[in-house]
C-alpha positions, 0 to 999 in steps of 0.5 A: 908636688903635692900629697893626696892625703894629710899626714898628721906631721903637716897638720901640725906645721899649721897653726892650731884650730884649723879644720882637716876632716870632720870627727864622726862616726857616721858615714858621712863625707863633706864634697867641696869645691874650689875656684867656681863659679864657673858658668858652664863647670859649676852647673855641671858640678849641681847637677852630678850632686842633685842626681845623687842627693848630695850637698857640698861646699863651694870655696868661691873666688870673689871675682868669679862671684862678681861675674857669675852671680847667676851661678852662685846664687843657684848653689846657695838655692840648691842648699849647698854651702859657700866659703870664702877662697880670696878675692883674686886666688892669692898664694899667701906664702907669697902675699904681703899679710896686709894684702892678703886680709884686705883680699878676703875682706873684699871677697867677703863683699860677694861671699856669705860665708865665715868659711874660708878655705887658703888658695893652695892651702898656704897660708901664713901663721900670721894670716891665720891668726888675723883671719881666726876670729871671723873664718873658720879655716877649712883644709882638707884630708884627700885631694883629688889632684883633678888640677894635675894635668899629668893625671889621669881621669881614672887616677883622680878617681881612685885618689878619691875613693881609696883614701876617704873614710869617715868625716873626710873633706874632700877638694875637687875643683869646678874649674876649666884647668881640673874639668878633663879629671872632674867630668869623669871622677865626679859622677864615679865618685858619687856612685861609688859613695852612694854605693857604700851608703855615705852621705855627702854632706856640706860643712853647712851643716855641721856648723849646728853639732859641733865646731869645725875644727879637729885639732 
């Protein structure tokens, strides 16, 4: 079970200070990505985004960096963003607190990044609060539910587009388990964007106009 879009009750479950959407009132929308890189998806992903001249951000697992170091230094080359996604992809409601900081801490060995995005998006609040000082926290407003097998390229598409406005943050997954939705909602999405005269930028480069944080 999970929500498309974040009501405002569930944001408020959280901790303060974590980053839902971007306040804007530019037609602009922030692309990201988890789980990469992936050798073969996460080129994919480069190239629908260069056809569309759009940038994005990648929460990378570090061990997946460790593997495809080609691969990750390819989107920090093509001025995309990177973010920290753990080490081995941990449920931190599941995870020992003490595990869980020294995982990211490890992932940040391979990952140049203060973004930190929650596998799953379940984080603890005492996990936020060791992380805060050094992670920007990114969540998410609309997620495109590419991972859910049980969906259907067009619905993954149509999750995307009927539910972004303005400053939305949005999850896709460079991953082989999302790649059946991706491959098509990805292109379609960025057409349609395209189309309505957004720009898709990477939380990058926001960091220079204002913290990312909308609570």
């Amino acid at each position: 079970m999970y929500l498309v879009t974040t009501p405002w009750w569930l944001r408020k479950v959280y901790s303060p200070g974590l980053t839902w959407s971007i306040s804007t009132k530019r037609k602009e929308i922030f692309l990201t990505f988890d789980d990469g890189p992936h050798p073969t998806i996460t080129p994919f992903v480069l190239e629908c985004l260069q056809q569309h001249n759009a940038k994005a951000t990648f929460f990378c697992i570090g061990k997946n960096v460790k593997e495809y170091g080609d691969v990750y230094k390819r989107i920090v080359e093509e001025g995309h963003t990177v973010g920290n996604h753990t080490q081995d992809h941990l449920n931190g409601w599941k995870t020992n607190n003490v595990l869980y900081l020294k995982n990211v801490l490890l992932a940040g060995k391979f990952i140049n990044s203060t973004l930190f995005r929650p596998p799953y998006g379940r984080i603890s609040r005492l996990q936020v609060q060791q992380l805060q000082p050094s992670f920007n926290i990114i969540m998410w407003d609309v997620l495109s539910g590419d991972f859910d097998t049980s969906l259907s390229p067009v619905k993954c598409l149509l999750n995307v587009t009927s539910n972004t406005t303005a400053g939305s943050i949005i999850v896709f997954h460079d991953s082989e388990k999302a790649f059946p939705r991706l491959e098509y909602a990805l292109p379609k999405a960025l057409e349609f964007f395209t189309g309505k005269g957004f720009v898709m930028k990477s939380l990058g480069e926001m960091a220079d106009r204002a913290k990312l944080t909308d609570d």
